[in-house]
C-alpha positions in Angstrom: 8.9 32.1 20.1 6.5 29.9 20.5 5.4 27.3 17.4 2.2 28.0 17.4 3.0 31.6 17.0 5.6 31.3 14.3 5.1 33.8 11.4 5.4 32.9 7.4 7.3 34.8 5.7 6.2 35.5 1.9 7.3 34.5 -0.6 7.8 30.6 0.6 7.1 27.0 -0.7 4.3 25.6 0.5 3.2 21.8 0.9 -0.4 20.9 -0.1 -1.6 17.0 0.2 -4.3 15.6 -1.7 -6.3 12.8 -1.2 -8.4 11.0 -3.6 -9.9 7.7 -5.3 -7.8 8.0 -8.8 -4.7 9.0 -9.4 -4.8 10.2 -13.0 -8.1 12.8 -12.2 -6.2 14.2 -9.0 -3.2 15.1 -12.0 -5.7 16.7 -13.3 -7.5 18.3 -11.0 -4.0 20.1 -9.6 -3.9 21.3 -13.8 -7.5 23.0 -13.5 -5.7 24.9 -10.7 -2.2 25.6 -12.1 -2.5 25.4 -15.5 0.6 27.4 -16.3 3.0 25.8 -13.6 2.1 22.0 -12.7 3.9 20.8 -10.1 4.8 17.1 -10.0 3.0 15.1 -7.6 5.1 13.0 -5.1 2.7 9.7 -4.1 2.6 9.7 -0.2 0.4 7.1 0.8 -2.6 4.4 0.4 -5.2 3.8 2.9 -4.9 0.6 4.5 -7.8 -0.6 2.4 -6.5 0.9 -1.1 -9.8 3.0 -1.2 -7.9 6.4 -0.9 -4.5 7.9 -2.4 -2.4 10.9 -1.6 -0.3 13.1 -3.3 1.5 15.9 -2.0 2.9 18.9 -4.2 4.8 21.8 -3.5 4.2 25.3 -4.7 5.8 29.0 -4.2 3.0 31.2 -3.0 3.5 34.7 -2.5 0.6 35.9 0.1 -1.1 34.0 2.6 -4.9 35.1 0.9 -3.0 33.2 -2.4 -2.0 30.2 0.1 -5.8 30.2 1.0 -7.1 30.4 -2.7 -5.5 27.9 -4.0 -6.2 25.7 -0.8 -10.4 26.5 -2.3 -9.7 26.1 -5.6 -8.3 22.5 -5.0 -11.0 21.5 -2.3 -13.5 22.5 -5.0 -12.4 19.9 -7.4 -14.6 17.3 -8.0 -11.7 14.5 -7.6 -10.3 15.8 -4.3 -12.3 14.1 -1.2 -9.6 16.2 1.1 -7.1 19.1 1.2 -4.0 19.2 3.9 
């Protein structure tokens, strides 16, 4: 099978990456969204001129129209510029 074709299968972990100016109000941006189950964000990288952060988090999602919510619900946070 082709990658591009590959099916997920539900229930599953899935990786989001967040990028933003501060640190502390993407914490708490990712706690607006999962207030009962806040993952711990992993720091993944710095934009070569310091502007940016990223943080990546896992979480288990267990549909892919959950997987997409969550994706809006983060993008609509006033401290994320972007969503991966």
């Amino acid at each position: 099978m082709d990658a591009n074709n590959k099916k997920i299968s539900y229930p599953c972990e899935w990786e989001y990456t967040l990028i933003g100016k501060v640190e502390e109000q993407l914490k708490e941006a990712v706690k607006a969204v999962l207030p009962i189950h806040t993952p711990a964000l992993k720091a993944s990288k710095k934009s070569s001129n310091g502007k940016y952060l990223s943080f990546s988090f896992s979480v288990c999602v267990s549909s892919e129209e959950e997987r997409d919510e969550l994706f809006s619900q983060l993008k609509s946070q006033a401290a994320v510029t972007m969503v991966l």
